[in-house]
Every structure is written in structure tokens, then in C-alpha cells.
N, C-alpha and C positions, 0 to 999 in steps of 0.2 A: 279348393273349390269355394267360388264366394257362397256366403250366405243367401236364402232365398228372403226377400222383401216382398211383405203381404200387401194386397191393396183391399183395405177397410173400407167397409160403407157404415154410417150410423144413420138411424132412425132417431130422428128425435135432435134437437140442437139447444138445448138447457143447460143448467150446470152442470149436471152429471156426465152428458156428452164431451165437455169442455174438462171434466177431469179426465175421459178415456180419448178423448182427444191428446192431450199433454202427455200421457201416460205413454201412448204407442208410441207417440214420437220417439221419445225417451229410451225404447228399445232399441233404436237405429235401426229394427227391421219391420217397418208398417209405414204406407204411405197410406195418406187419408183419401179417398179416392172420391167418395160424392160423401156429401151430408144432405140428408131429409129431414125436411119439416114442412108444418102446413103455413109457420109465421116467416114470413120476408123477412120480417126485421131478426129475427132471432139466427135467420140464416147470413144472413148481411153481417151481422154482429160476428162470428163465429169466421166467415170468411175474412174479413178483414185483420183478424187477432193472427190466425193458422195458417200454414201451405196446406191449402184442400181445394184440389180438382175440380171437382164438380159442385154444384149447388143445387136443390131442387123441391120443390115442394109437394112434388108425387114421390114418393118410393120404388113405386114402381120401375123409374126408372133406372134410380138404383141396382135396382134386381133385373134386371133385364142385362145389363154389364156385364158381359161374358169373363172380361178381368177381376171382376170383385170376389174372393177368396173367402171373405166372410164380414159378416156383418152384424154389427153392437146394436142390440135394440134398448133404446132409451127414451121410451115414450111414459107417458102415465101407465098405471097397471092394466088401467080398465082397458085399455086397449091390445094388451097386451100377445093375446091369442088369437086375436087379428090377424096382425100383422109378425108374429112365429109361424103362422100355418101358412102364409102367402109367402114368408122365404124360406121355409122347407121345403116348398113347392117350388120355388125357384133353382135349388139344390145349392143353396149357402150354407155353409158353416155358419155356428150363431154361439153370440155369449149375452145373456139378455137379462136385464138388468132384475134387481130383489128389490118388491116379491114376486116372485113368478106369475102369480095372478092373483084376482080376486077371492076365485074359492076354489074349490077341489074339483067342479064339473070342467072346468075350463082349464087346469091345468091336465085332466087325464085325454080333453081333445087336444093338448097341444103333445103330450105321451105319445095318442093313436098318431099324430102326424108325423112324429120322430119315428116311431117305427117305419113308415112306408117308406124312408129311404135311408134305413141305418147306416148307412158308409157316412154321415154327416157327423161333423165333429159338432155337439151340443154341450153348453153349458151355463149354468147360473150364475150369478156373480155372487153368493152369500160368503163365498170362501175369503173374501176380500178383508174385511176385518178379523178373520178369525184362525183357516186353518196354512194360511200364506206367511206366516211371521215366528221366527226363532222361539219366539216363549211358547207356542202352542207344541212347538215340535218336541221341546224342552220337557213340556208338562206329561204329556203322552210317554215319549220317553219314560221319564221316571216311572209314569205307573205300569207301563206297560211288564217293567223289572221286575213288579210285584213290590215294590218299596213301603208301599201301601197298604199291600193286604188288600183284602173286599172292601169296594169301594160303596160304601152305605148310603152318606149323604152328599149333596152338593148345594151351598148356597150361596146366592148370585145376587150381588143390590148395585145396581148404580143410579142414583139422586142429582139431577143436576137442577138449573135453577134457569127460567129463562129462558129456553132455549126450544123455540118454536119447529117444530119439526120439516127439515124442507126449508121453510123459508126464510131461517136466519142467512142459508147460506143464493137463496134465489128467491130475493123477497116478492116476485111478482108471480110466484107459483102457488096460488092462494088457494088451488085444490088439496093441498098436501091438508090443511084443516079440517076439509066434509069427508067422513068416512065411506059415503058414497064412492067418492073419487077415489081417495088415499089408502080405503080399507083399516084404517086406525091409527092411535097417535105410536106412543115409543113399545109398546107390545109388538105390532105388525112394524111397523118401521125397522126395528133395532132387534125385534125378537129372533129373527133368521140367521142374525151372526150368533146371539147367545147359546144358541141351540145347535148353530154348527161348531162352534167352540166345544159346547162341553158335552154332546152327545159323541164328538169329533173324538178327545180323546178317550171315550172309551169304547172304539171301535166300531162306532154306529151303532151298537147293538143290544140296548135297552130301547124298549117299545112300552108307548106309553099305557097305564095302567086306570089309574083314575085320578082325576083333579076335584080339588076341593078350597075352598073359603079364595075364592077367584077374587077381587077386588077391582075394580073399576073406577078410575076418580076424575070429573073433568069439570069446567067451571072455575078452576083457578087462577087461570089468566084475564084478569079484567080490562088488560088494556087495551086499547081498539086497534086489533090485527090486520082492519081495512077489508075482512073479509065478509060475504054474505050469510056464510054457514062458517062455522068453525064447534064440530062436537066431538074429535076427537079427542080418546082418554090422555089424559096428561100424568097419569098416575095410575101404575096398575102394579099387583102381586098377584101369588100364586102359588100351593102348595100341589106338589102331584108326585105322584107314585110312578112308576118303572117297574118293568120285569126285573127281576135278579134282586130286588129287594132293593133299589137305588129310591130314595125320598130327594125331591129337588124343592128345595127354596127359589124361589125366582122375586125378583121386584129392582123396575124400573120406572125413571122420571125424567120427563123434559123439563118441566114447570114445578118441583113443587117447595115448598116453604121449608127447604131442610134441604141441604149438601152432604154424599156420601161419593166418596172416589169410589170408582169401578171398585169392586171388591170380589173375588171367587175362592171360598173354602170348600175345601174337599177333604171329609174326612174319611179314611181306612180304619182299618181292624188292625192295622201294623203302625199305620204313619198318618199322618196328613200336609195341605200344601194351603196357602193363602198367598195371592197376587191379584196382581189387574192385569183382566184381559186383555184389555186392547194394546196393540202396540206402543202409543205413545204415553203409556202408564209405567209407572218405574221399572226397571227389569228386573228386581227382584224378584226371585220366589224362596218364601219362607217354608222351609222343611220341618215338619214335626215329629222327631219317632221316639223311640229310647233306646237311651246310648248301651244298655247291658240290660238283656231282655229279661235276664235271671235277674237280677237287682232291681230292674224297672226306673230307671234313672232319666227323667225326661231330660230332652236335647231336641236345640233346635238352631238349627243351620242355616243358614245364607246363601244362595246360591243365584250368583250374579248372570244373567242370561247377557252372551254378545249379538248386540243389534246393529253393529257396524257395518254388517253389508247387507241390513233391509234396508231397501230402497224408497219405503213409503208403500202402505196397504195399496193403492189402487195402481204404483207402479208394478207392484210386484203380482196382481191381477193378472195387468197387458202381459210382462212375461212369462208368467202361467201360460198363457192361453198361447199365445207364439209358439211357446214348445211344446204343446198340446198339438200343436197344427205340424207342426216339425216331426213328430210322432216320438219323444222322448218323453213325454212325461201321459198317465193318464189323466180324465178329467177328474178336479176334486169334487165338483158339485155336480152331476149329475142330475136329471132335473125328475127321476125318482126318487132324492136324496132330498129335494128342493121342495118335492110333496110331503113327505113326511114330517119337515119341521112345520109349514106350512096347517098340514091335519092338527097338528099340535096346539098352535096357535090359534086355527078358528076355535077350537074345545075350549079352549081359556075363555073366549068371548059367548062359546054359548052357555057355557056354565057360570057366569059372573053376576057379582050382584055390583051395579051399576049406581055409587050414593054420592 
């Protein structure tokens, strides 16, 4: 029996669309059936690159397609809970883009909307960088063994230089800069994978406790970004506490005067692990225990992760979500999963001091 081929609608036709555009294809089982936006030209653009059906600058009509099976929402955030509530109401399936919303009132209306017709297959996209790729499973793994012991601390730095959030890669999306729009620089932006990574492996189930010496830094890009407002933070940390006695290190940078590779250490009461999260970071992971527990003889190991059949973070996304809809796999992100990191992340910003 052949395979069933889905037919996709997306909201939104940006760059992001244009990776989940590529990405279904790539499955061999998704045809793109309408794309929505409110810009002609960005539809134009998009239809001319891709095989896609329809084109349109209502959504609605979209959702009116009795054949569309589910639909990518790839709009700005602010909009976010808009247009999730008008295609849950339409009875699509949804995989819709991070961050899930603005703030926590608008992500528990888009919750009350997912209940009123629970047979729909929902999900967030945080899982994309984090819990879709061989090193995350690898990690998990290990501790899951107990290799580790009690897992105490976690600390998490990635410094990059330069690197305008949003618009290095869509430089005409000048919203990704006013927090208004964007909801924040690499905290909100990048903070929903680091939090599905590494709350990820330890079974979702440390809840946060309290946050302290929050840092906020922004003003270090001087150079004219073409924008009208541009205040999000380009520089943030964070020290916070966990149930179970877990203390997490956190600090990330798009822009600032210092380079540090992803880096994530985890230390146990038995062992410990140091790697880079994201996929395209070496696949090593460094093992730390002792080799004769009676002697105490420290040892530490090499342990080469095989990424030879990841397909690329946002390919392996689209086939997430295919087999999701295939009913073989469940959802990883969940969009009460999607709250939680989310709650996490405004606390950083209302507890920060801002210099």
C-alpha cells in the first residue's frame, strides 16, 4: 500500500516558510497546497522558487480546503493566536512556528482552543534544534543509565559575534529587532531550544525554582541595521535554581565582543558530559567519571555521536511531524511543553537587571 501524501497549507511566506517549504518536500510525502500571506510579492517569490498550488493572501481560504490535512503557521508571533484559534476552528492539524506566543495569556487561549477539538494533531516547532538529532538522544541516554549520578548542575554558554537575530538570514524582517514585535533578542529567540535540550534530557521534570543575577545587555551593535527600533537584548545570562536540587548556568549572544562555541556541561555525583548542543557542533561528547571508584582514578572518554542519517534540524522537523500525522510517532513538543519553557523565559526578563 502506497504511502499517504499530505497536502500542506502554510501561513506566512518568509524565510522560515521557505525552510518548511524545502524541508516537506524533501520527505516525498507532503505536497504544498496553498501558501498565505498578506505580501504579493513575498508570495510571488515563493511561488516561482516551489511546486505550490495555490497562492493567496487571505488564509482563510486556505482553511476553507476541505484537502489541506494541516497547516505550518509562520507568521510573526504577535500574531500568532490569531490565526492557531481560526485553524483549530477550521479542524487542521498544526505545527506552528517558536515562540509560541507572546506571553502566557495568549498561549493558555490558544491551550482552551486545542482542547475544544482534541482529535487534532498540535505542535510546536522548539523540538527542531534540540530533541530531533542523535546527540540529544545520545545525552539522554547516558544519563538516563545513571552514568552520572544526581545530576546537580548544568551550564550552557553560547557567544557569537555579529549575528543579528532573524535578519542575518531575512534581512528585510526588521521586526525580529523591536521586542514589541520579536518578544526579545537571543534569550526569547534561541532560548526554547536550550530549554528543550536540556530540561529534554532530564525527562521534563525539573520545575523552575528561582532565578537570580538575570543580565540583560543590548546597545552593542552600532552599526545602522536600517531599522526604526531595534532594543532587543543582544547579550543575556542567568543563574536559576530547579526542583531536585538542579542549579542551571545559562548565557547567550548574538552580538557580543567575545566568541564562545556552544558549550553544555553537566555535572553528576558519579560522572559528567561536555558537548555542543546543536547539531552542527562537533559530535563529540566528553565523558567524565572514575575509572576505579575505590582508587578514584579520573577518566575521561570520547565518545563519537553518528550523525550520518540526520538529515538536517528542520528536515528532520517535517519528518517528525509526517509521522506524527501517520500516527507512529508522538508529538515531542506539545504546546503545554511549549508553555513551560516559554514561563521560564518571561521570568528571566522580569527578574533582569537591564545595563
Amino acid at each position: 500500500m502506497s504511502e499517504k501524501i499530505y497536502n500542506i497549507g502554510i501561513i506566512g511566506a518568509g524565510m522560515i516558510a521557505e525552510k518548511h517549504i524545502v524541508s516537506f518536500l524533501k520527505t516525498n510525502r507532503a505536497k504544498i497546497a496553498w501558501v498565505a500571506d498578506i505580501k504579493e510579492d513575498a508570495l510571488v517569490n515563493v511561488k516561482e522558487k516551489y511546486p505550490i498550488d495555490n497562492i493567496t493572501t487571505d488564509y482563510h481560504n486556505l482553511l476553507n480546503d476541505s484537502n489541506v490535512d494541516a497547516v505550518i503557521i509562520c507568521t510573526p508571533p504577535t500574531i500568532h493566536k490569531k490565526v492557531f484559534i481560526d485553524v483549530v476552528a477550521a479542524g487542521k492539524n498544526i505545527l506552528v512556528e517558536k515562540p509560541l506566543a507572546m506571553n502566557l495569556a495568549d498561549i493558555d487561549d490558544m491551550i482552551e482552543a486545542e482542547r475544544s477539538n482534541p482529535n487534532l494533531i498540535i505542535s510546536d516547532c522548539s523540538a527542531r534544534h534540540s530533541r530531533l538529532q542523535p546527540k540529544y538522544r545520545k545525552v539522554k541516554e547516558i544519563i538516563d543509565s545513571g552514568a552520572l549520578g544526581e545530576i546537580y548542575f548544568i551550564h550552557h554558554n553560547c557567544i557569537w559575534r555579529n549575528s543579528r537575530a532573524g535578519i542575518e538570514y531575512h534581512p528585510t524582517a526588521k521586526w525580529f529587532l523591536n521586542k514589541a514585535l520579536s518578544g526579545g533578542g537571543p534569550l526569547f529567540d534561541w532560548g526554547v531550544y536550550d530549554l528543550s535540550f536540556h530540561l529534554g534530557i532530564l525527562g521534563d521534570k525539573p520545575e523552575l525554582a528561582k532565578i537570580k543575577n538575570v543580565m540583560l545587555k543590548n546597545g552593542l551593535d552600532d552599526v545602522d541595521s536600517g531599522a526604526d527600533i531595534f532594543d532587543v537584548e543582544e547579550h543575556f545570562s542567568a543563574n536559576m535554581k530547579f526542583s531536585g536540587g538542579l542549579n542551571y548556568y545559562w548565557e547567550r549572544a548574538n552580538n557580543a565582543n567575545m566568541e564562545a562555541n556552544s558549550e553544555t556541561r553537566i555535572y553528576g555525583t558519579r560522572g559528567g558530559l561536555k558537548f555542543g548542543s546543536h547539531s552542527w557542533d562537533t559530535p563529540e561528547i566528553e565523558f567524565f567519571d572514575v575509572e576505579n571508584e575505590a582508587k578514584g582514578k579520573a577518566r575521561k572518554q570520547t565518545i563519537e555521536v553518528d550523525m550520518s542519517e540526520h538529515g538536517g534540524d528542520d528536515y528532520e522537523l517535517a519528518a517528525h511531524f509526517i509521522r506524527v500525522l501517520d500516527g507512529t510517532e508522538q508529538v515531542l513538543m506539545p504546546l503545554s511543553l511549549a508553555r513551560k519553557h516559554l514561563e521560564i523565559i518571561l521570568e528571566c526578563y522580569k527578574n533582569a537587571d537591564t545595563i
